[in-house]
C-alpha positions in Angstrom: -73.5 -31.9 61.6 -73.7 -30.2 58.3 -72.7 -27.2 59.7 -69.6 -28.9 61.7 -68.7 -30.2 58.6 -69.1 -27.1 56.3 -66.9 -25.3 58.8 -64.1 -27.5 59.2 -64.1 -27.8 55.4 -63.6 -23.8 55.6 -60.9 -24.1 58.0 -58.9 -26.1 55.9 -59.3 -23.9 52.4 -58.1 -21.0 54.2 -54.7 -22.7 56.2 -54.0 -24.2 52.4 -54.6 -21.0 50.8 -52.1 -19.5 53.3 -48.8 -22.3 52.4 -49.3 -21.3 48.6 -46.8 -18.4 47.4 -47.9 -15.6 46.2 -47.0 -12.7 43.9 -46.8 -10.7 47.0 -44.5 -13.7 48.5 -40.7 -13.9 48.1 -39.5 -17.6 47.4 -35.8 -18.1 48.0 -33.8 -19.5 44.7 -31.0 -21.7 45.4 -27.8 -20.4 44.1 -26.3 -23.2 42.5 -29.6 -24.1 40.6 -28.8 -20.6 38.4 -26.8 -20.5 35.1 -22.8 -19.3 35.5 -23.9 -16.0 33.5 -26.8 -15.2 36.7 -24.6 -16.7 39.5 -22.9 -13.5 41.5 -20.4 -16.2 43.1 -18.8 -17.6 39.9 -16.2 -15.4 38.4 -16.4 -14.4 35.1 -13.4 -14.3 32.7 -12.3 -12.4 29.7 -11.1 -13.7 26.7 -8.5 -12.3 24.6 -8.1 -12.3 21.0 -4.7 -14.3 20.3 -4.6 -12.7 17.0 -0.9 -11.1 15.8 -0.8 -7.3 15.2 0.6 -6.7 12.3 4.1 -5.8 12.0 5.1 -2.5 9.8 8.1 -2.2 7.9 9.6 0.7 6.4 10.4 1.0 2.3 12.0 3.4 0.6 10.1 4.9 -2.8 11.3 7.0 -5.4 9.2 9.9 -6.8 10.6 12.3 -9.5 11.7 15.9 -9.1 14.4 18.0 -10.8 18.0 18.8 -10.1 18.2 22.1 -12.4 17.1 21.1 -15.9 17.9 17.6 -15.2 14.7 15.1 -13.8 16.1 12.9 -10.5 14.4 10.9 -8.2 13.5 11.4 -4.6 13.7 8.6 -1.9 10.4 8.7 0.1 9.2 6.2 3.1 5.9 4.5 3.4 4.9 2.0 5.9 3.9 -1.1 4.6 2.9 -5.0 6.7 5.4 -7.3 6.2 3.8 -10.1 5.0 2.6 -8.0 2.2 2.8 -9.7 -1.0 5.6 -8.3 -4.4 2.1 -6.5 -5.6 1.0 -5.1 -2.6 4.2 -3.5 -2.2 4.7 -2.1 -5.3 0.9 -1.1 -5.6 1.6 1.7 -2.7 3.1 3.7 -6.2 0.1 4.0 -8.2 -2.4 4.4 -5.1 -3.8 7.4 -3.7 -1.8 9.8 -1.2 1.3 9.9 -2.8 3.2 12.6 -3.3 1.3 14.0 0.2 0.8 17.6 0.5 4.7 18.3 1.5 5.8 16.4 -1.1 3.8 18.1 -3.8 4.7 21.7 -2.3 8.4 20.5 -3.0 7.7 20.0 -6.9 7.9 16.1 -6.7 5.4 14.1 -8.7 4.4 10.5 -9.4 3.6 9.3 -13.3 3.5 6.4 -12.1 -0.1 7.4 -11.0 -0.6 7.8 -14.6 -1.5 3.8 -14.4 -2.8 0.9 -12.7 -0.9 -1.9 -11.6 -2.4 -5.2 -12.9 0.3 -7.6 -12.0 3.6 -7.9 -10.4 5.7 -11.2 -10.2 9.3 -12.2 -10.0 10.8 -14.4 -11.9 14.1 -15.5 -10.2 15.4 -12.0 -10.2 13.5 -9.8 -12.3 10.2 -8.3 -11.1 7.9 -8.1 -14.3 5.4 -5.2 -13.7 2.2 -5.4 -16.1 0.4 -1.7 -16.2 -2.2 -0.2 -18.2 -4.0 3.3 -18.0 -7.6 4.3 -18.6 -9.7 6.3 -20.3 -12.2 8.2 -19.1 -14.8 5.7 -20.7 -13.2 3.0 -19.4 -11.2 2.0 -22.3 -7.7 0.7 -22.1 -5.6 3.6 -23.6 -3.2 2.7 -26.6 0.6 3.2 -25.4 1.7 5.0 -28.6 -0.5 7.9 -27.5 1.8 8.4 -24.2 4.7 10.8 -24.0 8.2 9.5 -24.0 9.0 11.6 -21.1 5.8 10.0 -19.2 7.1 6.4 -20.0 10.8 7.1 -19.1 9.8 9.0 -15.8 7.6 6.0 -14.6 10.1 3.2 -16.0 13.0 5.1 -14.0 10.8 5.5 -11.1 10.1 1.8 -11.0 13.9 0.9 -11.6 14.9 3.1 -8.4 12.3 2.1 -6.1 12.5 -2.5 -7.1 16.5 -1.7 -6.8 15.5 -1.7 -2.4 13.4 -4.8 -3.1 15.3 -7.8 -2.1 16.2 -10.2 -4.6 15.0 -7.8 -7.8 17.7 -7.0 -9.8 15.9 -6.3 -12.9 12.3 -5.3 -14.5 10.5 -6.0 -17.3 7.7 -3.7 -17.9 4.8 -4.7 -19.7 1.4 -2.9 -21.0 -1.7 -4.5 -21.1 0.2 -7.8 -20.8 2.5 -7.0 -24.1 6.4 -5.9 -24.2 6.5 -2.2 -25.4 8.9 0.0 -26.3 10.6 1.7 -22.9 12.3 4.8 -23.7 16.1 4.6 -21.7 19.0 6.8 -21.2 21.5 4.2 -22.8 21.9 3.0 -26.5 21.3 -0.7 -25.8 18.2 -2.1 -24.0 17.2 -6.2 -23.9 14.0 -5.0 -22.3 15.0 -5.7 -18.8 15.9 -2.4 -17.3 17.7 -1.7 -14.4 18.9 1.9 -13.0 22.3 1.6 -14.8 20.1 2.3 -17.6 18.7 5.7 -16.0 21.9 6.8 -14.5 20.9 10.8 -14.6 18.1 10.4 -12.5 20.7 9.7 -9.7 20.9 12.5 -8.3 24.7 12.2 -7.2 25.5 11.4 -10.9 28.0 14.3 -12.7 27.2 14.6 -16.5 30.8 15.8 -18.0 31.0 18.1 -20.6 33.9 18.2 -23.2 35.0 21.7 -24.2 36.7 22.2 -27.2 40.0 23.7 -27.4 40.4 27.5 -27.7 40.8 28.4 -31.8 43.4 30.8 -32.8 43.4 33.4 -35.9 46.8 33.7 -37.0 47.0 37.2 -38.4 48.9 37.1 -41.6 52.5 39.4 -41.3 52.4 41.8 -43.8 55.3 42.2 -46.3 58.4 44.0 -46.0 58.6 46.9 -47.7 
């Protein structure tokens, strides 16, 4: 009987062994029981970004050349966004790549990259542009050491290029956040400067010149003899 059993008992650990998966036995997953990311049956979808491009505008900027002896500015374009801000705009003066290449090969220059832009704000319709320039230690630089041709370049620079900038009528330039002396081509300044104040750097503007009337020697008639 021992043996009966024993062998029955073998029997039945062998068929169970048999109805248990294995490494070597593939088991069926149901579908639906996967995650969207595994399932081959689910589309997936893409999403997109509803995020605006930014929009580019065109301005017009002024760099300075030379019309004989006479210095004149130059319109240039640069593409700016056009939700950029008064500062940003103006800032595309004193930043790097301008004049480019061509522009420098045709003698036109930029003092205004003699400085940095700190501020610009408009109040009503003046555009008050703060500046400074620095030293190579890092120092502020004290305006009186500047040329008057540097200042008057840069201020009719400025002038020419706010003129396109809508509602700017007038600047006021400052240094360092102080008024300073601005150097025009006119005999009366209030310290906002406008380009009626540079007119010779338009370059359509004809400087007369008064010439004096011819002088005559009268050569005394010699007496009758």
């Amino acid at each position: 009987m021992r043996r009966v059993g024993a062998l029955i008992l073998g029997l039945v650990v062998i068929l169970a062994s048999c109805a248990l998966p294995t490494d070597e036995t593939a088991v069926g997953i149901d579908p639906e029981t996967l995650p969207d990311s595994l399932r081959t049956d689910v589309a997936s979808t893409t999403t997109t970004s509803m995020r605006p491009t930014p929009i580019a505008t065109t301005l017009e900027y002024f760099l300075i050349g030379s019309q004989g002896e006479r210095r004149v500015v130059v319109a240039v374009e640069r593409e700016v966004e056009n939700s950029a801000s008064m500062f940003e705009r103006l800032a595309v003066l004193f930043g790097e790549g301008i004049p480019t290449e061509e522009e420098a090969e045709n003698s036109w220059f930029n003092p205004a990259g003699e400085f940095t832009l700190t501020r610009a704000t408009r109040d009503q319709s003046v555009l008050i542009i703060d500046i400074v320039a620095i030293n190579e230690d890092g120092t502020i630089a004290d305006p009186i050491d500047f040329d008057n041709n540097v200042l008057r370049d840069t201020a009719a620079q400025l002038v020419y290029t706010t003129s396109r900038f809508e509602e700017v009528s007038s600047i006021r330039l400052l240094y360092d956040g102080n008024s300073i002396q601005v150097p025009t081509q006119t005999d009366d300044s209030d310290g906002l400067l406008q380009t009626s104040d540079y007119p010779q750097y338009d370059p359509e503007f004809e400087i007369t010149t008064t010439t004096a009337p011819p002088t005559t020697t009268e050569v005394p008639e010699e007496p009758a003899g």
